[in-house]
C-alpha positions as CSV (number, residue, x, y, z in Angstrom):
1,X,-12.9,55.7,286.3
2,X,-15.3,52.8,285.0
3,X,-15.1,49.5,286.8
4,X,-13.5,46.2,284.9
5,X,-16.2,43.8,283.9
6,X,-15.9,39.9,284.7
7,X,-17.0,37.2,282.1
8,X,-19.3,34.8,284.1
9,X,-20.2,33.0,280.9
10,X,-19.1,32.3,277.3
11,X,-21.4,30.9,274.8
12,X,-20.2,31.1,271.2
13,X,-20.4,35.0,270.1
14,X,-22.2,35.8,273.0
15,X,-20.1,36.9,276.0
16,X,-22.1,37.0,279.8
17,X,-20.2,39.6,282.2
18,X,-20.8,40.8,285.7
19,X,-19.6,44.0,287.8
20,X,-20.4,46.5,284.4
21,X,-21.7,49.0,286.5
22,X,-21.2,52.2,285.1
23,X,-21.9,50.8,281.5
24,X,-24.9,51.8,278.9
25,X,-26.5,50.1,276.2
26,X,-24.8,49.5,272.8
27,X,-21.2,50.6,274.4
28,X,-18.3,49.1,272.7
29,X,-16.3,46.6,275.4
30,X,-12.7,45.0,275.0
31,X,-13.6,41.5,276.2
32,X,-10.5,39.2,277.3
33,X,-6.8,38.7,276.9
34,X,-7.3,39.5,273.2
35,X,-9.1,42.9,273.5
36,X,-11.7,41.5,271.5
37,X,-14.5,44.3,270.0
38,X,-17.9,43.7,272.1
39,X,-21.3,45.8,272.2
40,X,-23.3,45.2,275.0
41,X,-27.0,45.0,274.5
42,X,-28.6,43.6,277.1
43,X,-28.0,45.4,280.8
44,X,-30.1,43.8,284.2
45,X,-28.5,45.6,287.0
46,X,-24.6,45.3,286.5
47,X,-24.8,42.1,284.3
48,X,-24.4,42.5,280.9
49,X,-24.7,40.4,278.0
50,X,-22.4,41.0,275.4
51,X,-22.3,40.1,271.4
52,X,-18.4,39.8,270.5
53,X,-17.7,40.6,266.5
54,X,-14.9,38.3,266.8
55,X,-14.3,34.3,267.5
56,X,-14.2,34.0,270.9
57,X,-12.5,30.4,271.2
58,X,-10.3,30.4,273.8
59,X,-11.9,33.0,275.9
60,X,-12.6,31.8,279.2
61,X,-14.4,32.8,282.4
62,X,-12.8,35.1,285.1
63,X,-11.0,37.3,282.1
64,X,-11.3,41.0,282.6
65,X,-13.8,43.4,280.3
66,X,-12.8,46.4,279.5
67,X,-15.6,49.3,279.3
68,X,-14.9,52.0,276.8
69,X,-17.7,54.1,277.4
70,X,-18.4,54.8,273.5
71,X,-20.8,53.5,271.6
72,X,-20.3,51.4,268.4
73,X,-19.1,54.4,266.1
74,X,-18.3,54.5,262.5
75,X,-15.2,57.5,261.5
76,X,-16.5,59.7,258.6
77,X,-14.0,61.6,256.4
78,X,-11.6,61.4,253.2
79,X,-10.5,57.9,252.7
80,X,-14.1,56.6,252.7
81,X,-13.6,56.6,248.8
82,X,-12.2,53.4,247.2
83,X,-11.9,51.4,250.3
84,X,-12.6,48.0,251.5
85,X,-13.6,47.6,255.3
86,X,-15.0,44.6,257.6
87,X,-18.4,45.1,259.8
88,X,-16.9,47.2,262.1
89,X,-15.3,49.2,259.4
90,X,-11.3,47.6,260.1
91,X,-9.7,48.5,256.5
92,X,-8.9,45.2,255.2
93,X,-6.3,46.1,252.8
94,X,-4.4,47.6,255.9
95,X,-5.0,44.5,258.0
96,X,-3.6,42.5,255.0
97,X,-0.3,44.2,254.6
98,X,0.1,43.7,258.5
99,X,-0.7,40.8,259.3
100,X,-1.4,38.9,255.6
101,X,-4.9,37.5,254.2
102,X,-6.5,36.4,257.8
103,X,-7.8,38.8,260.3
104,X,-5.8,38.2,263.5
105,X,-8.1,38.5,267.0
106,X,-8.4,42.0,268.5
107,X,-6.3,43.6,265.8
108,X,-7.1,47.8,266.6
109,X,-6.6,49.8,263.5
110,X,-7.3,53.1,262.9
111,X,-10.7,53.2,259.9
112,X,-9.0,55.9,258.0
113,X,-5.8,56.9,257.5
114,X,-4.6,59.4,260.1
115,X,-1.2,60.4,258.3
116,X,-2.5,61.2,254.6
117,X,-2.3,64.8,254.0
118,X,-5.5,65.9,251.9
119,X,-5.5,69.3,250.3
120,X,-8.3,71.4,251.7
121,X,-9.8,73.9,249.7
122,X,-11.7,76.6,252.0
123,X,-15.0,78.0,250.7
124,X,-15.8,80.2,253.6
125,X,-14.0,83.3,255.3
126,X,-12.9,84.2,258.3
127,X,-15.3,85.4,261.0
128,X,-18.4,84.0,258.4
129,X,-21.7,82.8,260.8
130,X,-22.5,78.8,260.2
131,X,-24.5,76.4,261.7
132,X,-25.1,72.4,261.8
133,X,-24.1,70.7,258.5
134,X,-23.2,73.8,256.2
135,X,-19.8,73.3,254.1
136,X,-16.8,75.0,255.1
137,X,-14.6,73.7,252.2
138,X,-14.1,70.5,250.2
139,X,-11.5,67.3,249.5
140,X,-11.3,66.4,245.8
141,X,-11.1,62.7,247.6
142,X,-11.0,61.0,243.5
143,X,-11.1,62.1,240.5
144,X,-15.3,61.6,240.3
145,X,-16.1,62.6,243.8
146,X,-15.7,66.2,246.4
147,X,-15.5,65.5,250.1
148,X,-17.1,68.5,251.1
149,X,-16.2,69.1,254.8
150,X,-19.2,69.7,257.0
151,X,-19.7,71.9,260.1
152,X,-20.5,68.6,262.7
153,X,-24.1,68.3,263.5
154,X,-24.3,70.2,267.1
155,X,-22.3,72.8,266.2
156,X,-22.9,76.5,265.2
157,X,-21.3,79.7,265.7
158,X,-18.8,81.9,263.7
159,X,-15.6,80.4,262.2
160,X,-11.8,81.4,263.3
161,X,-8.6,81.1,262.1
162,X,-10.0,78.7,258.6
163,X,-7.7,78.7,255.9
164,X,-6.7,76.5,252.7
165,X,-4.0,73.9,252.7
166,X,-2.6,70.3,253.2
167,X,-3.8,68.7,256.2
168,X,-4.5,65.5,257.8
169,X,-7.8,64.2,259.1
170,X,-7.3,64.9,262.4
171,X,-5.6,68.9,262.1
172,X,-7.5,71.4,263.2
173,X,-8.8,73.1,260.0
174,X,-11.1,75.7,262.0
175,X,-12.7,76.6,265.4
176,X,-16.2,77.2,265.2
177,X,-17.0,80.0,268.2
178,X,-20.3,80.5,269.9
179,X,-20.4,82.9,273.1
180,X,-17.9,81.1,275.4
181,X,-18.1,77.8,273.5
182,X,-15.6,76.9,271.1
183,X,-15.0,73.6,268.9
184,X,-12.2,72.7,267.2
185,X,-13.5,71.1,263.8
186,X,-11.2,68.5,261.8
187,X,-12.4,66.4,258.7
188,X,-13.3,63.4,260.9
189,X,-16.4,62.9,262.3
190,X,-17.1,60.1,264.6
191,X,-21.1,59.0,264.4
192,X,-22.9,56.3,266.7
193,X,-23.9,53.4,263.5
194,X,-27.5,52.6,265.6
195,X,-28.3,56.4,265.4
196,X,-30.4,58.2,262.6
197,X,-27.9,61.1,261.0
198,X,-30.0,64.1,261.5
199,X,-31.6,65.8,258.4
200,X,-34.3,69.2,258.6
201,X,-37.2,66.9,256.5
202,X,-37.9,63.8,254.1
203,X,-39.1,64.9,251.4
204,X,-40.8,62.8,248.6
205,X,-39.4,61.2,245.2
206,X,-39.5,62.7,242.4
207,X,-36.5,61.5,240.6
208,X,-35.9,57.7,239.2
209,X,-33.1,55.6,240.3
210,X,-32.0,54.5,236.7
211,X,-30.2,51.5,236.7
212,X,-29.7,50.4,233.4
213,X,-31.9,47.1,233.4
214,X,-34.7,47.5,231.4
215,X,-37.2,45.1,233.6
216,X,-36.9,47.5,236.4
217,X,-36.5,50.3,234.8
218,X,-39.7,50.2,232.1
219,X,-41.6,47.9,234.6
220,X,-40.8,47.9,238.3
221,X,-39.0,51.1,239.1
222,X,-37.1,52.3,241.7
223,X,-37.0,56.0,242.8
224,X,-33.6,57.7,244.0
225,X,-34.6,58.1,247.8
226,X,-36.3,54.7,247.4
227,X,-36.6,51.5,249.3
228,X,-36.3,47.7,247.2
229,X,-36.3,44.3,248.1
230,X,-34.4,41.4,245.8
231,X,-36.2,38.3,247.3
232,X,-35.1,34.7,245.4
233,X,-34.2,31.4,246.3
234,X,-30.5,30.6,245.7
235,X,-29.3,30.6,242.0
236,X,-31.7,33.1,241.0
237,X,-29.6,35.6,240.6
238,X,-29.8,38.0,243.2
239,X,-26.3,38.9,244.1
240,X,-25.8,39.7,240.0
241,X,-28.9,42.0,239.9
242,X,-27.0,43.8,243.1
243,X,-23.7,43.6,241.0
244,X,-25.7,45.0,237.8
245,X,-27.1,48.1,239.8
246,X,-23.9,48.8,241.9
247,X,-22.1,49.0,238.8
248,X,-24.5,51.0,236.4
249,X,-27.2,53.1,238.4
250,X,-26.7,56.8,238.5
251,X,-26.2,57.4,242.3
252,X,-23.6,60.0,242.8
253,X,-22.2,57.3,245.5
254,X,-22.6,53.6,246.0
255,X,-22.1,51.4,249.2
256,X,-22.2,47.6,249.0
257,X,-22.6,45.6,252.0
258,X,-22.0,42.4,251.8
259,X,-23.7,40.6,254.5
260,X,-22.8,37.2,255.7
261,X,-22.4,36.1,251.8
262,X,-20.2,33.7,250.7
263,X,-16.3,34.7,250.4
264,X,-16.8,33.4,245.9
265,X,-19.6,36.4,246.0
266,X,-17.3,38.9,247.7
267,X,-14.2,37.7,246.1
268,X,-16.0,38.3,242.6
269,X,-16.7,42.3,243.7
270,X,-13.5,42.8,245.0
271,X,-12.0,42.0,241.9
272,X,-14.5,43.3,239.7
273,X,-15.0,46.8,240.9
274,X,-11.3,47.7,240.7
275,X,-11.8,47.2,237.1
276,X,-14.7,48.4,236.0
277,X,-14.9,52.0,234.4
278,X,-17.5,54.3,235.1
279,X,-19.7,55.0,232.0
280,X,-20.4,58.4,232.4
281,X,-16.6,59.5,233.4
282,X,-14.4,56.5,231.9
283,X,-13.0,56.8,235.7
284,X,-12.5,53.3,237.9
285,X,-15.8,52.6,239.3
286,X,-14.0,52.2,242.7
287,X,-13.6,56.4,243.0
288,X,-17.2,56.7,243.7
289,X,-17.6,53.1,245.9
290,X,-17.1,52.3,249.4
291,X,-17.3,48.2,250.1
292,X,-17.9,46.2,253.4
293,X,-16.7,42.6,252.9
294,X,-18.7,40.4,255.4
295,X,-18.4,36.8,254.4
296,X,-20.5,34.0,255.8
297,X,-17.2,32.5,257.8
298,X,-16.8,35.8,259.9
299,X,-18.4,36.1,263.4
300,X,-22.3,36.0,263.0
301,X,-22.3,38.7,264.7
302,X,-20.0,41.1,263.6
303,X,-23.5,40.6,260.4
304,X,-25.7,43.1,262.4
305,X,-22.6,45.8,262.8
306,X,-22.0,45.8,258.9
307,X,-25.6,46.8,257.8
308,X,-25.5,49.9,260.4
309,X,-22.0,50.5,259.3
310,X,-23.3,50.9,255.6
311,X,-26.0,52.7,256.6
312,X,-24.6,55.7,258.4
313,X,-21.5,55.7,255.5
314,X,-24.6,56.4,253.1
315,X,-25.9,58.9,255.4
316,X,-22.4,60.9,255.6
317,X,-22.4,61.4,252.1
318,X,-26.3,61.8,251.6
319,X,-25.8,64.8,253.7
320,X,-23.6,66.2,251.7
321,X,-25.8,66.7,248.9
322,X,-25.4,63.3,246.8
323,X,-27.4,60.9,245.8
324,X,-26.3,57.4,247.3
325,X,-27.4,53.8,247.1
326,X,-26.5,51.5,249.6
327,X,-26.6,47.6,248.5
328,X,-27.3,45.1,250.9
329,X,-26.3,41.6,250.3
330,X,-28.3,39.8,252.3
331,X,-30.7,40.9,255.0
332,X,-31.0,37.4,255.2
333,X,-27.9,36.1,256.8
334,X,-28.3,39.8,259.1
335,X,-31.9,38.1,260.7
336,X,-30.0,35.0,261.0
337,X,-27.6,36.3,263.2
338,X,-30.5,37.9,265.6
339,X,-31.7,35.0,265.2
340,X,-29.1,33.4,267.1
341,X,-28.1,36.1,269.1
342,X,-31.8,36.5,270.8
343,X,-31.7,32.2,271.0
344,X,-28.4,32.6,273.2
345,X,-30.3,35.0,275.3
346,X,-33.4,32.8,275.7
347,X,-35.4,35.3,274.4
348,X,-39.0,34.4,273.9
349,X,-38.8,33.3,270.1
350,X,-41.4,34.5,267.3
351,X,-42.2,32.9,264.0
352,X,-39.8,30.6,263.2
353,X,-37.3,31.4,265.9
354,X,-36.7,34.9,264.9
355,X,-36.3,37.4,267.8
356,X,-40.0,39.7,268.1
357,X,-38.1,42.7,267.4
358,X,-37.7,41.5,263.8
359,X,-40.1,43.6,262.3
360,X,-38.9,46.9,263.6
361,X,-35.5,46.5,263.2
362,X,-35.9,45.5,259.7
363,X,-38.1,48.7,259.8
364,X,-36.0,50.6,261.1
365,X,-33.3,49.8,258.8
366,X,-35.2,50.8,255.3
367,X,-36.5,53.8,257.0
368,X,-32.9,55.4,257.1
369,X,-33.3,56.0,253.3
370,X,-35.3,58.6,251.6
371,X,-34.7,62.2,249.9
372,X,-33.9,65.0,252.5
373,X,-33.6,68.2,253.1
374,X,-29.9,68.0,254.2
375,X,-28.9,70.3,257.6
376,X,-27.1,73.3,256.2
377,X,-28.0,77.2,255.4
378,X,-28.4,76.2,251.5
379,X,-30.9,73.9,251.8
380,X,-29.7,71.7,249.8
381,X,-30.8,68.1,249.0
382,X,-29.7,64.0,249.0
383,X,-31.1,60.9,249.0
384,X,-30.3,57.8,250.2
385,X,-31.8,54.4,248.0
386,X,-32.2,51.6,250.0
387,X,-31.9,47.9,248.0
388,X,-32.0,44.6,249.7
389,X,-31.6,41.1,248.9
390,X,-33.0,38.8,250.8
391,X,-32.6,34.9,250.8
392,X,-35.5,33.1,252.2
393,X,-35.0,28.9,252.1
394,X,-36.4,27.4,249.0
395,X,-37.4,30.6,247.7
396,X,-40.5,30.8,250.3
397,X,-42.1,34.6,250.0
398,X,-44.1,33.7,253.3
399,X,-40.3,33.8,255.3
400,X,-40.9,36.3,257.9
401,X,-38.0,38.2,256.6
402,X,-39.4,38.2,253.3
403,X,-42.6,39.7,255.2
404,X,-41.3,42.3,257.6
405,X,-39.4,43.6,254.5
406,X,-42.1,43.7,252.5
407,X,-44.4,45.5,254.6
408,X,-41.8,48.6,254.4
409,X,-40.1,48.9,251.3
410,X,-41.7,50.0,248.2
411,X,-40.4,48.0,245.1
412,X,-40.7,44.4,245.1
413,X,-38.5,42.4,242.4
414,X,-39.8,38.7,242.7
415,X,-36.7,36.0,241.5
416,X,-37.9,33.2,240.2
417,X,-35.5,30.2,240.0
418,X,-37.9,28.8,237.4
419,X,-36.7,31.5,234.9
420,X,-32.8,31.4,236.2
421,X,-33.5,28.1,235.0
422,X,-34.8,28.5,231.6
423,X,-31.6,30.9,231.6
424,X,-33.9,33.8,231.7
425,X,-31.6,37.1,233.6
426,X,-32.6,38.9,235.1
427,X,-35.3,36.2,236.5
428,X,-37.8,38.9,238.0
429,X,-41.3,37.6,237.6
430,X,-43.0,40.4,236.0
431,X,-46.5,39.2,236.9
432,X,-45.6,39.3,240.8
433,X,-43.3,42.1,241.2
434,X,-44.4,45.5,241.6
435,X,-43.5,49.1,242.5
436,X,-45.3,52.1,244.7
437,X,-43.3,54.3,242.8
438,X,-44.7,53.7,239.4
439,X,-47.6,56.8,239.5
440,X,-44.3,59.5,240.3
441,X,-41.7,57.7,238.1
442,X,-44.5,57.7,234.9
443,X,-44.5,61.6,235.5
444,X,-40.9,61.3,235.4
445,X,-40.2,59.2,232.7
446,X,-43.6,61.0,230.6
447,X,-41.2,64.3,231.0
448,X,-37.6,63.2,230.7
449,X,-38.1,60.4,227.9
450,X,-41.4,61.0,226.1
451,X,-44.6,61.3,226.9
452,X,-46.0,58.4,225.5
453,X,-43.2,56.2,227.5
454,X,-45.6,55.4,230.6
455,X,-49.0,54.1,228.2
456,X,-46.1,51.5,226.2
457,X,-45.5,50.5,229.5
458,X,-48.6,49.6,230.3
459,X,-49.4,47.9,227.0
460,X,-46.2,45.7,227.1
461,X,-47.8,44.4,230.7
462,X,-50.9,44.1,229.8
463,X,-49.8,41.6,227.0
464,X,-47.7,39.7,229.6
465,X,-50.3,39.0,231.7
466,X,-53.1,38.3,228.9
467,X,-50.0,35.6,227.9
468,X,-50.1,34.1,231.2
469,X,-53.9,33.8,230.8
470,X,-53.7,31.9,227.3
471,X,-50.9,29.3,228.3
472,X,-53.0,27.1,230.5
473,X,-55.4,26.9,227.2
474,X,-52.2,26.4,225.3
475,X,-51.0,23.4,227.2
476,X,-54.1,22.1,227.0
477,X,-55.7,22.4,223.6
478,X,-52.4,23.8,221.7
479,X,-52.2,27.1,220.3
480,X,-54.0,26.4,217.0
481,X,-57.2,26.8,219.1
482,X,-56.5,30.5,219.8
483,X,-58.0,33.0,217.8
484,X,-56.1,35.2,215.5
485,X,-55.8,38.5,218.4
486,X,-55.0,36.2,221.0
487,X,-51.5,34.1,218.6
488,X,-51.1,37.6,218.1
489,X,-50.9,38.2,222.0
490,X,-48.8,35.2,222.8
491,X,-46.3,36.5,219.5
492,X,-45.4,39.3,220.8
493,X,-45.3,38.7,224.3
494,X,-42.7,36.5,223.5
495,X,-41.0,38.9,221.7
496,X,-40.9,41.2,224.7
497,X,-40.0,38.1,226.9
498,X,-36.9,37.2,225.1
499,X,-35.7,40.5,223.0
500,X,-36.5,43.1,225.7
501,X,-36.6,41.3,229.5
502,X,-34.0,39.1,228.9
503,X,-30.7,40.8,229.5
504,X,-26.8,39.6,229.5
505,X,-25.4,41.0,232.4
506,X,-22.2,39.7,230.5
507,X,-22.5,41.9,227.5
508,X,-20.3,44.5,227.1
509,X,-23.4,46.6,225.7
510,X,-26.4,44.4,226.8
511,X,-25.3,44.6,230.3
512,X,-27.0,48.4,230.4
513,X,-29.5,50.1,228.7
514,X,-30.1,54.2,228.9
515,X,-33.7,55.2,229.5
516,X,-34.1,56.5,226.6
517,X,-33.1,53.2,224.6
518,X,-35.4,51.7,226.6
519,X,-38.1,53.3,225.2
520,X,-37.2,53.0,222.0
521,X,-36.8,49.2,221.7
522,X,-40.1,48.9,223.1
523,X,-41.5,51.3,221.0
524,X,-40.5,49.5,218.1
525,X,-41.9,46.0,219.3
526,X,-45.1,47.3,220.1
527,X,-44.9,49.4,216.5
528,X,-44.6,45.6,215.2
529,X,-47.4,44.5,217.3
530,X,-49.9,47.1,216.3
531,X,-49.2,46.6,212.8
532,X,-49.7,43.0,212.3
533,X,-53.0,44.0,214.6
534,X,-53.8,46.1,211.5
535,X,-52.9,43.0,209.3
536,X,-55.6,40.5,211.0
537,X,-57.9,42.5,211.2
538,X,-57.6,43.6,207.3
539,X,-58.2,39.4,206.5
540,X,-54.3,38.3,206.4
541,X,-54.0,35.1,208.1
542,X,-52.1,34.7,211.2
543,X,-50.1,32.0,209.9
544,X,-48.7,34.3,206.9
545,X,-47.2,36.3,209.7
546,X,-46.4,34.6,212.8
547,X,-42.5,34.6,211.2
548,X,-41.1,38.1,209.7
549,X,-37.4,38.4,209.0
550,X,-37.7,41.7,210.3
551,X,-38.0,39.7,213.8
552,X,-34.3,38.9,213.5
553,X,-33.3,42.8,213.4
554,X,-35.9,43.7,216.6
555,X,-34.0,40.9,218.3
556,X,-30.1,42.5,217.5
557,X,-31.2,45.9,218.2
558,X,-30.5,45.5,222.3
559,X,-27.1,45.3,220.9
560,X,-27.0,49.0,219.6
561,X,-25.9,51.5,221.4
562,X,-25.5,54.8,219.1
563,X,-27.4,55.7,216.5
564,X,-30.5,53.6,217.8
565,X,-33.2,56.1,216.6
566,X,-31.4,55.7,212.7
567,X,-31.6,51.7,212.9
568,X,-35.0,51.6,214.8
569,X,-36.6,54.0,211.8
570,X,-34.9,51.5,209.5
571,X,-36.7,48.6,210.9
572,X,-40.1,50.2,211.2
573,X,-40.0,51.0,207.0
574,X,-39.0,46.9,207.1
575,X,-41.8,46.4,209.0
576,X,-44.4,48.0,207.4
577,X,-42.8,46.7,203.8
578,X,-43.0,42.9,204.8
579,X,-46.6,43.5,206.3
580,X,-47.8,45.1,203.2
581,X,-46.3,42.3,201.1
582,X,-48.4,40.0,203.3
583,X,-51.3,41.6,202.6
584,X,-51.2,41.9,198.9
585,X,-52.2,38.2,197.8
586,X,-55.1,38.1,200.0
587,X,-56.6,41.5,198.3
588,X,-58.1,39.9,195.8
589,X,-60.6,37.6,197.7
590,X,-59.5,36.6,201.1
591,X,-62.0,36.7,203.8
């Protein structure tokens, strides 16, 4: 039997405690009167220091620890689906109806339920050879989304006694028999959050993460498997871009961690989500979403536990075969709290009193994502997309958060509160952002949406930055000065600023854009451009066409859903009629 620990030493979330022999690293303690949940990570001989996810006023020297001998463990199974947990995954709906809207100290509630019966639908026979991760039946958990039921990772061997029916989490749905070894296997799996789930290989991206926002997904894209980083200063919008791709990319599964944010943010999700449909199903967005509530007036600490619980939730179901993205809202406030964990245990502090191990955790962290070859005898395949926002003070890129993150992750969306300002959303600088992604998502796109997709692309940046060029000379000498090419540059840049970039998040058809939509309003506003380029250089003078009406119809067509290509074709004979008409009194002489 483990010995009792003794606290020698309580300083805020950090609990000191001697006589832990016996413990390890990262176990889970009771700590106190109030049982409250601990992980130990720091051990010098049978001292331990101790990080307590719960407020520890009113804990007080000589109280007892109690050593579980288990490490910080998430439970994986039906009921994952449409709930709402803390950092330590406590469901807070459940803590609600039993003890109302504040969390009481060392409340111990089971994650999932344990008495819901689930109706299990077998998909193997009796005495059939499995091994580690292969999928003895499924859960139809909601109406978008099958549980499939894995064989645990560890375990191989034929199957006894399985059989179809109502059970709860914890029956006994099969025993999985190899030589003299046999394991009883449930729908509940219990899995370390610090650990890795296992997975035969990454593989590469090859498929885009399409969110629906056509500055990321024309300019900076993201690929499913793939790693992204939302830094901005605050207003900048980086908790609605988070909302914008929980609610509209299509990952199979979405988890959204919020970290440390404030309890508006979260309050705005949790009543959001419940209502929003699904656009591919018409279903409640909620059947395919798992939420983790961790506001900034919660325990610091209990900040690190919720981006590891998120994590290793997204691995459950990656391994299942789906695609998931996991949203994390803000790494940020997660450094923070090592920040002040490692200051409490007078750790030698690096750049701006952040803990050494910064780099690596953060590291660590992103590198949980990516495409895999998922354990299992069908060799089947998930990925896990990584995005997260990060909130440096004043907006500062050279944060060393902002840095660690950015020397692992592969898409950088820049915020700019400048644009926010101007009322420009989503405020991603298109001149600083960038993705690693774009040379495999152009083959993508080249194939899925048209070939020609990836060179608009390119030609709608390269006026954006030729733009950027020509406003210093604007501001300085005004715009007359320009040559007749370059007004033309600056027009339709503009255009592309404010008809195509700019997008209401707040539009019940503006708020998301399919792919291929995408390429057709841009298609049309570089058909523009190339025509009154056709115009110049025929003799008409800029002035004659630096205002079509046909402008006001390009403008109104990020409002059209169906039927784009009909009103698109439409605009281009506009086009073309109102340039010609342009033309026509300068035939006779103009130069």
């Amino acid at each position: 039997m483990m010995n009792k620990g003794i606290i020698t030493k309580v300083s805020g979330p950090l609990v000191a405690a001697e006589n832990m022999t016996g413990a390890r690293m990262y176990d889970v303690v009771r700590v106190g009167t109030g049982r409250l949940v601990g992980e130990i990570i720091e051990l010098k001989g049978d001292k331990a220091s101790i990080q307590v996810y719960e407020d520890t006023a009113g804990i007080s020297t000589g109280e007892e620890i109690i050593i579980t001998g288990l490490p910080l463990s998430v439970e994986l199974g039906p009921g994952l689906l449409e709930s709402i947990f803390d950092g330590i995954q406590r469901p807070l709906d459940k803590i609600r109806d039993l003890a109302g809207d504040h969390i009481p100290r060392g409340i111990e509630l089971a994650s999932l339920d344990r008495d819901r019966k689930w109706n299990f639908v077998a998909e193997v026979s009796e005495g059939a050879d499995v091994k580690s991760g292969d999928i003895l039946g499924y859960v139809q958990e909601t109406a978008l989304v099958k549980h499939r039921v894995m064989v645990p990772p560890g375990v191989s061997g034929k199957v006894k006694g399985i059989k179809s029916g109502e059970f709860t989490i914890t029956d006994t749905l099969c025993v999985v028999k190899s030589g003299t070894k046999s394991t009883d296997v449930t729908m509940l799996q219990v899995w370390p959050v610090r650990m890795p789930r296992p997975n035969v290989m990454k593989l590469p991206p090859v498929d885009m993460l399409i969110t629906g926002q056509r500055v990321i997904d024309t300019l900076f894209p993201v690929a499913r498997g793939g790693t992204a980083c939302i830094p901005g200063p605050f207003g900048s919008g980086k908790t609605v871009v988070q909302h914008q791709l929980a609610k509209w990319s299509n990952a199979d599964i979405v988890v959204y961690v919020g970290c440390g944010e404030r309890g508006n943010e979260m309050t705005d999700v949790l009543q959001e989500f419940p209502e929003l449909k699904d656009p591919k199903t018409g279903e409640p967005l909620m059947k395919r979403t798992v939420l983790i509530a961790n506001t900034s007036n919660m325990p610091v600490a209990a900040r690190e536990a919720s981006v590891y619980t998120g994590i290793t939730i997204a691995e459950y179901f990656r391994d299942m075969g789906y695609s998931v993205a996991l949203m994390a809202d803000s790494t940020s406030r997660w450094a923070e709290a090592m920040r002040e964990i490692s200051g409490r245990l007078e750790e030698m502090p690096g750049e701006e009193g952040y803990p050494a191990y910064l780099a690596s955790r953060v590291a660590a962290f992103y590198e949980r994502g990516g495409r895999v070859r998922c354990l299992g005898s069908d060799e089947r395949e998930g990925d896990l997309s990584v995005i997260g926002a990060v909130s440096p003070a004043g907006g500062d890129l050279s944060d060393p958060v902002v840095q660690a993150t950015l020397r692992v992750v592969k898409v950088f969306w820049s915020l700019e509160d400048k644009l926010a300002f101007q009322r420009h959303f989503p405020a991603i600088n298109w001149l600083r952002s960038y993705s690693l992604y774009e040379h495999e998502m152009d083959l993508f796109i080249g194939k899925e949406v048209a070939p020609e997709f990836p060179g608009l692309k390119r030609d709608a940046l390269m006026l954006l930055g030729k733009e950027s060029e020509l406003e210093e000379i604007v501001r300085l000498v005004g715009i007359e000065s320009l040559s007749p090419p370059d007004r033309l540059v600056m027009k339709t840049a503009k255009i592309i600023r404010q008809d195509f970039l700019h997008q209401n998040a707040f539009h019940d058809t503006d708020a998301y854009t399919a792919i291929r939509n995408q390429y057709i309003m841009l298609e049309c506003i570089l058909f523009l451009h190339r025509e009154l380029e056709k115009a110049i250089q025929s003799g008409v003078r800029i002035t004659d066409i630096e205002r079509l009406e046909v402008e006001d119809e390009i403008a109104r067509i990020k409002y059209v859903r169906d039927a784009l290509d009909a009103k698109v074709s439409e605009i281009k004979e506009r086009i073309i009629r109102e340039v010609s008409e342009k033309r026509q009194p300068s035939d006779g002489g103009a130069t």
